[in-house]
GUMARMI-637053 format. One record per residue (C-alpha): residue in three letters; x, y, z. Coordinates in steps of 0.5 Angstrom, whole numbers, padded with zeros to 4 digits, always signed. Layout:
N
ALAXYZ/...
// end
This chain:
138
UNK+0015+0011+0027/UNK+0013+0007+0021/UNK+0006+0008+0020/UNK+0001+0004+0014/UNK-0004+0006+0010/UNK-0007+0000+0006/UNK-0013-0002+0003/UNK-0017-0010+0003/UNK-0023-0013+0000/UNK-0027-0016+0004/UNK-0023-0022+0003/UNK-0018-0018+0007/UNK-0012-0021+0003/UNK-0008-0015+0004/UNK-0011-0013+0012/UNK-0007-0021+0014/UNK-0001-0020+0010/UNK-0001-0012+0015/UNK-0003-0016+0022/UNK+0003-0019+0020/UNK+0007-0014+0020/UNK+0007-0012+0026/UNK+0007-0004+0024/UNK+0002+0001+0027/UNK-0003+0002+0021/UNK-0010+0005+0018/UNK-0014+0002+0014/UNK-0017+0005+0008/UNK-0026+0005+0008/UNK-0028-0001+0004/UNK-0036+0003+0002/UNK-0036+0009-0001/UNK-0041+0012+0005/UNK-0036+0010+0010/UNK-0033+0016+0014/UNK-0027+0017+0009/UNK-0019+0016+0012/UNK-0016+0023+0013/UNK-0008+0022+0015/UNK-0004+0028+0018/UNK+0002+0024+0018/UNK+0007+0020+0014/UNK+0005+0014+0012/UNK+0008+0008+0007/UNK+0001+0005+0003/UNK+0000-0002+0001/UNK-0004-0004-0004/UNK-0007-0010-0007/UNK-0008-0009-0015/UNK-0014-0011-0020/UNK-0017-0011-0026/UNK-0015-0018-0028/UNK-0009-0016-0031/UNK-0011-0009-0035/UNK-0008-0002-0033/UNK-0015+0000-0033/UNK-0018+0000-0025/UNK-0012-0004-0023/UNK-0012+0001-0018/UNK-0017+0000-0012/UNK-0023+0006-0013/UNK-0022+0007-0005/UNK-0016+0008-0006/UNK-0016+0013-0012/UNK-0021+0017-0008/UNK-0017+0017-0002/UNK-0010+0019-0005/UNK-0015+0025-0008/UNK-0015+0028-0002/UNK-0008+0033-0003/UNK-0007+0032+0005/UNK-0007+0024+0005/UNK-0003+0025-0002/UNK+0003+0029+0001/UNK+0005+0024+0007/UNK+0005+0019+0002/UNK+0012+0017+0002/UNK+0013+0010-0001/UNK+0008+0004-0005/UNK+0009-0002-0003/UNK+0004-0007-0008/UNK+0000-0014-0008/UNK-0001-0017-0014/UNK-0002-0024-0018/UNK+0003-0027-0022/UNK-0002-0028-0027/UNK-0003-0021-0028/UNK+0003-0022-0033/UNK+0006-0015-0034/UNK+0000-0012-0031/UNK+0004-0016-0025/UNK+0003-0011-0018/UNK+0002-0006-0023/UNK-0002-0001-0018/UNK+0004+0000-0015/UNK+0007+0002-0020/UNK+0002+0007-0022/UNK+0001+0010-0016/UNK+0009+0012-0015/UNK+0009+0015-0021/UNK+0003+0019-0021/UNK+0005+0021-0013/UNK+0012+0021-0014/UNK+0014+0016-0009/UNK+0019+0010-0010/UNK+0016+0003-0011/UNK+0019-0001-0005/UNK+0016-0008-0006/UNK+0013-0013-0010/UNK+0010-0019-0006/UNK+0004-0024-0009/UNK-0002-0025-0006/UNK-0002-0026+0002/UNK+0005-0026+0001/UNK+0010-0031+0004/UNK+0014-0031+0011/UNK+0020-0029+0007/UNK+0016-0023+0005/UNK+0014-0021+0012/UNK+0022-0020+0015/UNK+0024-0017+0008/UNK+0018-0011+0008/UNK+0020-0011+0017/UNK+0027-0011+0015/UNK+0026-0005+0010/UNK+0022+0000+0012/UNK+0026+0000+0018/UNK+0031+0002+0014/UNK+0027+0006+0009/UNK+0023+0010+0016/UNK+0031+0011+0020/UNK+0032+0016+0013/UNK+0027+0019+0011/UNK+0023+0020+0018/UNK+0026+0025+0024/UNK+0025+0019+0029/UNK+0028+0012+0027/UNK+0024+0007+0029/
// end
């Protein structure tokens, strides 16, 4: 079944465009004190990217500590990133930073809350996405 680990802000962008989804989810603690989020299943993350258009902490520091955790790591199985089109190159560039450095794909790219289209077209592709690498189909 398709399982999501994301991180949100307080603004909690991310966390409506998730509400959305309609998939079940885990959400990654917001302050370092918070009891840390430990994964023992396969999961798709989503995160926001900042830094305002830097490569440097476009990645959520929440989000580096929780993938520092070999375990959380390893059920990674795909990024799925939120961005600012006026981050220019630096555009959803979390994502990509992440896949690389854990080896998974980069499934998609949407801006800010993210549009109707965006919410059928990531359902529609994690479906798809979960029916082949995960030994339940959803």
């Amino acid at each position: 079944m398709v399982h999501l680990v994301y991180f949100s802000s307080v603004t909690e962008n991310t966390k409506r465009f998730i509400d959305r989804l309609g998939f079940p989810s885990s959400r990654i603690p917001l302050r370092a004190g918070d009891v840390p989020l430990e994964i023992d299943r396969d999961y798709v993350l989503v995160v926001p990217t900042y830094g305002g258009g830097n490569q440097r902490g476009a990645v959520p520091k929440q989000v580096i500590r929780f993938l520092n955790n070999e375990q959380n790591r390893s059920h990674c199985r795909g990024v799925i990133s939120a961005g600012n089109t006026n981050f220019g190159k630096a555009y959803c560039i979390a994502g990509d930073i992440i896949a690389q450095k854990v080896g998974v794909p980069h499934m998609y790219k949407f801006e800010l809350l993210g549009t109707p289209e965006d919410v059928v077209r990531v359902q529609e592709g994690l479906r798809r996405f979960w029916s082949t690498t995960s030994p339940t189909p959803v």
